[in-house]
N, C-alpha and C positions, 0 to 999 in steps of 0.2 A: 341519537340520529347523526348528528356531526361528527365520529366514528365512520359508521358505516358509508355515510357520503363521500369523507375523504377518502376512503378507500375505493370507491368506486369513480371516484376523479382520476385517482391513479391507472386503475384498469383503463379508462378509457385514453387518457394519455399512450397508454402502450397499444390500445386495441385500435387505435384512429391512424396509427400510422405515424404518429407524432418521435413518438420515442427514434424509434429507427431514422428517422430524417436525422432528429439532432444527435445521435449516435452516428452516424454517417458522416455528419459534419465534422466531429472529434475526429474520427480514426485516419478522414484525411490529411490531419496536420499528421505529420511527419516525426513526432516527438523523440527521436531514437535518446537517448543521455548519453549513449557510449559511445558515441559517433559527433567529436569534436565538433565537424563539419555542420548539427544539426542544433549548437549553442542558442543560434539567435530565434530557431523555430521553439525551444521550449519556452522564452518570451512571451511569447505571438498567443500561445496555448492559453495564456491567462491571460492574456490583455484583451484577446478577441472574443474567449471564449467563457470562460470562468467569469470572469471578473465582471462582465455585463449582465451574465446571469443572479448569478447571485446579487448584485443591485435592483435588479427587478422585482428582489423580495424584498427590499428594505433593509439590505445587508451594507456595512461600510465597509470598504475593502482597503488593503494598503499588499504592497508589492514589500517582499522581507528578501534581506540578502545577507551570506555568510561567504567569507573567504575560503573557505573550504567546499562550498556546495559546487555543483555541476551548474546548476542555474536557479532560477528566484523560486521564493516561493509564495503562495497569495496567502495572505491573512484575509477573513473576513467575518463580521461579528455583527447578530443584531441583537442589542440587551433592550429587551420589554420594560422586563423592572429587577432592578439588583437586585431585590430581593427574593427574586423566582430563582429556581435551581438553573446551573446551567451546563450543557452539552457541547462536547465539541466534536465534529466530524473533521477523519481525514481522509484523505486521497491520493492518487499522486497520477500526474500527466503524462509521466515518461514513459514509453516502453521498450521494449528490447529490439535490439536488433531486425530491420523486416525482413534480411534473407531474400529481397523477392525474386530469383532465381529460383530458388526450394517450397515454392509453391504449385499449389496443383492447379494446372489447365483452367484458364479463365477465374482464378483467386489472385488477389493482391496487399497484402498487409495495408495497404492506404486506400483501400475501396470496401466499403461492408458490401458484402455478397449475401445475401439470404440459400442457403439450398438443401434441399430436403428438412427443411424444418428447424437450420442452423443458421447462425450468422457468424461469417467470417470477418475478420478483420484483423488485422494490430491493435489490442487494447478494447477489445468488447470487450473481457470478462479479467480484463489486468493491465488497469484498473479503471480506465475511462465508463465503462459502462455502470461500474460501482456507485462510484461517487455521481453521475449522473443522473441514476434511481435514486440516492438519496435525496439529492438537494430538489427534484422535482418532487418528490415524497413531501417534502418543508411547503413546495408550493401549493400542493395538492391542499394539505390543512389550513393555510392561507384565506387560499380560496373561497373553503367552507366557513372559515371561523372569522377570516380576520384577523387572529392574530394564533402564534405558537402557543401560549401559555407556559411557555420557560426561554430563556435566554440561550439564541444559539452561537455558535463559534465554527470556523471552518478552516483545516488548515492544508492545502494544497503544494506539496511538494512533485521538483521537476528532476530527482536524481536518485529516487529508489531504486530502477534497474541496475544502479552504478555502487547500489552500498550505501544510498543514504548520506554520502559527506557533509558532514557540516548539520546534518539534522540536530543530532545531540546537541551539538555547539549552540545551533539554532535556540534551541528549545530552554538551555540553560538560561541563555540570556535572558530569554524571552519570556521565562518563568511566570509573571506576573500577568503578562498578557495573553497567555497560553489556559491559564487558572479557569478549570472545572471542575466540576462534581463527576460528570461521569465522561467516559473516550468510547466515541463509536469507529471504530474501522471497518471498513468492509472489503477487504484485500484477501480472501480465503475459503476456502470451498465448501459446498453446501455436502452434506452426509446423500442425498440424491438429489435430484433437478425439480422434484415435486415440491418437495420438502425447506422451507427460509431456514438456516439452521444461524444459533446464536455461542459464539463460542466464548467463555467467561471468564478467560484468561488466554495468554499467551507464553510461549518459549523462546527467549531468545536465540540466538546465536554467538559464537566467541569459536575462535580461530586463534588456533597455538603452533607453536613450533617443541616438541619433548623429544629432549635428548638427552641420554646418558653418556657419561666418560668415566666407565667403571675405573679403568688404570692406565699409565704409563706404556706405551709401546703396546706388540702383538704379544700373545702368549701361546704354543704351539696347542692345538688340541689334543693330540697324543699324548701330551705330557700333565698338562691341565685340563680336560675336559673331566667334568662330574667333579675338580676339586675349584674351580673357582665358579662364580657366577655368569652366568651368561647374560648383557646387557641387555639380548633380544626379549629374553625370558622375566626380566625386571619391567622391560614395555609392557609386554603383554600384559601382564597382573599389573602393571599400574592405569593402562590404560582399560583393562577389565574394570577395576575398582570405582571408575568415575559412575556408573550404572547398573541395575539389580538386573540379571538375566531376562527380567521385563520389561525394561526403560525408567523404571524407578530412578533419579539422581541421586545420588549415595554421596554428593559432597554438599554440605549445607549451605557454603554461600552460594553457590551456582541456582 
């Protein structure tokens, strides 16, 4: 029964009008990362908004900072009993740019709009809305049970839109205090809208610069074309080579 209860905690958290208020709340902070100017607002985002919440579940929180990051990030942990498995959820506050010029008639990236059956905003669904399903989802069980029955973790970063700086960095250090059994993120899209979709892995990303320097100087094509190689022609197949004509990776560290 404490299943089915919690999940119906949840529904009604969303069907009361609840949700959207505290989602409304979020997308008015201003969180841009890429916009220098909005530094001291990705702050404000966990100190005002994260950070109290997640204490209202019994979470301890601490503020993490890297010289490379864009802005802080929240740590927060409730351990039940070390000896339960434990979970870590991520998130992240920032979002992109709000354009609000390039919106449509009566929208504003810092206002959630509801219409025809949608909600508008900056960061409903990348990522503030994410992570605020989840961690009300933690409360939902709460609720019913009292307690999780595994050890959670939660780790809120303010500089994804921007590439993440400093996360890595972050995370190396941080190794020990970071330590789970399993990583929930929820930054990616569902296969339809009906449908929670669970993806069980991920692909990263790496950015190269590939360049050849077959030879020395020009060499006329009339005189060498078809006897020496072509360096574009060396790109192409090497740049073919990195994946199977289906997306297969064909290089094994990658």
């Amino acid at each position: 029964m404490t299943r089915a209860q919690a999940i119906a905690k949840a529904q009604d958290y969303f069907d009361s009008g609840r949700m959207k208020t505290d989602l409304g709340r979020l997308v008015a902070i201003p969180t841009e990362s890429q916009n220098p100017d909005r530094a001291p607002v990705l702050g404000e985002y966990l100190d005002k908004e994260m950070q109290p919440l997640l204490e209202s579940l019994g979470f301890t929180c601490r503020i993490l900072t890297h010289a490379k990051a864009r802005g802080p990030f929240l740590y927060a942990e409730r351990i039940e009993d070390p000896a339960l498995p434990t979970i870590i959820g991520y998130g992240h506050g920032d979002v992109i740019r709000g354009l609000d010029a390039q919106w449509s008639e009566g929208l504003s990236p810092w206002k959630l709009v509801e219409r025809d059956g949608r909600w508008y905003g900056r960061g409903v669904v990348d990522n503030k809305g994410q992570h605020l399903i989840n961690i009300n989802g933690l409360r939902a069980v709460l609720e019913t049970r009292g307690q999780l029955g595994f050890n959670a973790k939660y780790l809120i970063e303010m500089g994804e839109e921007s590439g993440s700086p400093g996360l890595r960095e972050l995370c190396q250090d941080e190794a020990e205090l970071l330590k789970a059994d399993i990583l929930i993120a929820s930054d990616g899209p569902r296969l339809n809208a009906e449908r929670p979709t669970v993806f069980l892995g991920a692909r990263g990303v790496i950015t190269f610069d590939l360049q050849i320097t077959a030879r020395d100087g020009g060499h006329h094509s009339g005189n060498w074309g078809g006897i020496l190689s072509d360096p574009a022609i060396q790109l192409a197949h090497a740049i073919a080579s990195i994946t199977s004509p289906t997306g297969q990776i064909r290089i094994h560290e990658w």
